[in-house]
C-alpha positions as CSV (number, residue, x, y, z in Angstrom):
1,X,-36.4,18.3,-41.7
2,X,-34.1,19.6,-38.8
3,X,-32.6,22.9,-38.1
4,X,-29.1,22.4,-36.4
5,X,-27.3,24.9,-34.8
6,X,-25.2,25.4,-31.7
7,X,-26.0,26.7,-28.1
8,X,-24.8,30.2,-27.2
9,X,-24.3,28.7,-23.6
10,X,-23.0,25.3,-23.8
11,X,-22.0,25.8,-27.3
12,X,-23.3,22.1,-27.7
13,X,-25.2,21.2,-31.3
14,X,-28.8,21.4,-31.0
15,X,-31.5,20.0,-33.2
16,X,-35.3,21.3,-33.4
17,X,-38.2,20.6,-35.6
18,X,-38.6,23.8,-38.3
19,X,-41.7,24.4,-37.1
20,X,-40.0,26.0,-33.8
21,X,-37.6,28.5,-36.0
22,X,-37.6,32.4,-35.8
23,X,-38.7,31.4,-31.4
24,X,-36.9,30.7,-28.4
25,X,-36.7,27.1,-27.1
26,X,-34.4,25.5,-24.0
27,X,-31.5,24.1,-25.1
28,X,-31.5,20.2,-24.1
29,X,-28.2,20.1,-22.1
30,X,-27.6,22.9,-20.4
31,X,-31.5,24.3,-20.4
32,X,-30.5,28.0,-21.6
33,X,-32.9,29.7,-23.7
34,X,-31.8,29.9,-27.1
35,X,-33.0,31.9,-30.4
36,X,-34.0,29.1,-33.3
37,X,-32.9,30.1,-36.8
38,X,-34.5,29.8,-39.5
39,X,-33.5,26.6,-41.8
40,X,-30.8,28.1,-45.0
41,X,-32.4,26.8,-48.2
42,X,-29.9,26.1,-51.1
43,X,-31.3,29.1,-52.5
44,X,-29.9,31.9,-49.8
45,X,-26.5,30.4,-50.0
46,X,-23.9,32.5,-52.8
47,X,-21.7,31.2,-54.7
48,X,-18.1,33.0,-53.9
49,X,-16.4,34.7,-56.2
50,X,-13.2,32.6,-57.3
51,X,-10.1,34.3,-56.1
52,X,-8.2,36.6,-57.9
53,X,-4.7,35.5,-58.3
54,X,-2.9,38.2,-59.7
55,X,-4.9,40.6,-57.1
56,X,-4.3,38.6,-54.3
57,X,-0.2,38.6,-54.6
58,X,-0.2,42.6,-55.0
59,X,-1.7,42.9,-52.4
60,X,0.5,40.6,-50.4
61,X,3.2,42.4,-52.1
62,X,1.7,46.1,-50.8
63,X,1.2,44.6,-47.1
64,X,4.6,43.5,-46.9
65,X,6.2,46.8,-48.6
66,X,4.1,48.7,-45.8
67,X,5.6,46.5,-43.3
68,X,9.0,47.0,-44.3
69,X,8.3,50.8,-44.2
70,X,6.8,50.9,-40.8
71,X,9.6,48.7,-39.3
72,X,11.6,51.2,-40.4
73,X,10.3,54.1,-39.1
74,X,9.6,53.0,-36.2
75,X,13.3,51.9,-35.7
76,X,14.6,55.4,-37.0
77,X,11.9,56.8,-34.0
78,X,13.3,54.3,-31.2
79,X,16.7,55.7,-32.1
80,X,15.8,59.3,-32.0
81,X,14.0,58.7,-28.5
82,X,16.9,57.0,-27.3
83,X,19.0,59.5,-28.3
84,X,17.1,62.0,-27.1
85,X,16.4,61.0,-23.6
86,X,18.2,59.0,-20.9
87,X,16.7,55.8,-19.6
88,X,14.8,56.5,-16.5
89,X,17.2,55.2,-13.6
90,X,19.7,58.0,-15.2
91,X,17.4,61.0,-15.7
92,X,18.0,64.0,-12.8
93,X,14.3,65.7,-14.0
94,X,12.3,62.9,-13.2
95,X,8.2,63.3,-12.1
96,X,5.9,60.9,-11.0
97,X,4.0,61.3,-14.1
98,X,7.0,59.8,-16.1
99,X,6.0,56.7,-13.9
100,X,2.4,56.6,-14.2
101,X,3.1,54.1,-17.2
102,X,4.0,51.5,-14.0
103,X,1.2,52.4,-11.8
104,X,-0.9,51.3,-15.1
105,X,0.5,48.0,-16.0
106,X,0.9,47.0,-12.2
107,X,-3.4,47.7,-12.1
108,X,-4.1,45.9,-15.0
109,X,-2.1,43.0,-14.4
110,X,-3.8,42.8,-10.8
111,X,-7.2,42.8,-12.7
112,X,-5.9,40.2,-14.8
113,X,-4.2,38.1,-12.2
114,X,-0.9,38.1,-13.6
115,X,1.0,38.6,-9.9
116,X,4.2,37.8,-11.0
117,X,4.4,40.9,-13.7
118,X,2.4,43.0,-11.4
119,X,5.3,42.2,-8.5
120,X,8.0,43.6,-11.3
121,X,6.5,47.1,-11.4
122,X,5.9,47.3,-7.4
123,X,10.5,46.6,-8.2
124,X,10.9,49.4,-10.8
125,X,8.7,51.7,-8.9
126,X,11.0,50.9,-5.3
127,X,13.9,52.0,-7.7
128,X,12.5,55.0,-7.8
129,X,11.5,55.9,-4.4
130,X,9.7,59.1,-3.5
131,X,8.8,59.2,-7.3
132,X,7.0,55.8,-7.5
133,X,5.2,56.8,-4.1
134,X,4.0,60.1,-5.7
135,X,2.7,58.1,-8.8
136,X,0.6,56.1,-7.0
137,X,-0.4,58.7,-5.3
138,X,-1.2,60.9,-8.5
139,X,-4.0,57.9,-9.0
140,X,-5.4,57.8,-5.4
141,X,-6.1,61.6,-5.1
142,X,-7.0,61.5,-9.1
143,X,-4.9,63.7,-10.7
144,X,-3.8,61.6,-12.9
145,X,-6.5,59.6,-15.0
146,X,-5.6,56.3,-17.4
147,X,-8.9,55.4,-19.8
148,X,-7.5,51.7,-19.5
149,X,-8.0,51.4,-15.9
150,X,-11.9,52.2,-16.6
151,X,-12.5,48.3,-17.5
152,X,-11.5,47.7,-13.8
153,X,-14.4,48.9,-11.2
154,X,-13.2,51.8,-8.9
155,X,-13.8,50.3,-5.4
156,X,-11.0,47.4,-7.2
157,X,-9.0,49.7,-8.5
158,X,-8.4,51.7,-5.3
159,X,-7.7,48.2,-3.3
160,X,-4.5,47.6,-5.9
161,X,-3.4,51.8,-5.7
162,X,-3.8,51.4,-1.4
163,X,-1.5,47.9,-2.0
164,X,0.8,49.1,-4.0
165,X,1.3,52.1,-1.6
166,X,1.4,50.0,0.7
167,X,4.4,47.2,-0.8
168,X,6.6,51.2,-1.9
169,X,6.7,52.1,1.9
């Protein structure tokens, strides 16, 4: 008897003897080491439970009551905000760090290669001139820290803050 299971590189199907399971042995194709499972017996293998019907539609039920709710508040919250607060381009108290948000997405969407969202924030951040320039400046001298932008290494990250400065002058 076989074991079959598939490489963690190449993700191709791989067969070995049982005698080689529980060690590591080269995968045929790609020749990646590869951990060699032990063969399932009929045994291991449980039976499922068969679905509860009744169950199953309250709780589709709940999910879509909870749904319903959260739309709602978050509609009554977006109305409140909006209510509350001008849009940016009309505010007269406006700081950098109410533009940080830019800075952000314009880093991660250079790490991500996405150039043509990253070239809309460089736009909204022009809009706002001295502001924008100040923003990206926050980041450069770090004052201002984003936990997202730790994913992207710092020698990177500065490269997109000097461009960006750069592309607001």
């Amino acid at each position: 008897m076989t074991i079959t299971f598939r490489c963690m590189h190449c993700h191709k199907e791989v067969k070995a003897p049982d005698a080689a399971a529980g060690r590591r042995g080269k995968c045929p194709y790609c020749q990646q080491s590869n951990y060699i499972p032990a063969p399932v017996s009929e045994d291991e293998i449980l039976d499922l439970a068969p679905e509860d019907e009744e169950y199953e539609r309250h709780r589709r039920e709940e999910v879509e009551r909870l749904l319903a709710k959260e739309r709602e508040l978050l509609a009554e919250g977006a109305a409140e905000v909006a209510e509350s607060r001008p849009p940016l381009e009309h505010r007269e108290d406006l700081a950098s760090e109410d533009l940080h948000h830019f800075v952000v997405n314009y880093c991660l969407d250079m790490a991500n290669a996405k150039l043509e969202r990253a070239a809309v924030h460089v736009k909204k951040l022009k809009e706002f001139r001295g502001a924008g320039v100040q923003a990206v400046d926050d980041f450069l001298m770090g004052t201002a820290l984003e936990p997202a932008l730790g994913k992207i290494p710092p020698r990177v990250l500065q490269g997109f803050l000097k461009q960006l400065r750069q592309q607001l002058q």
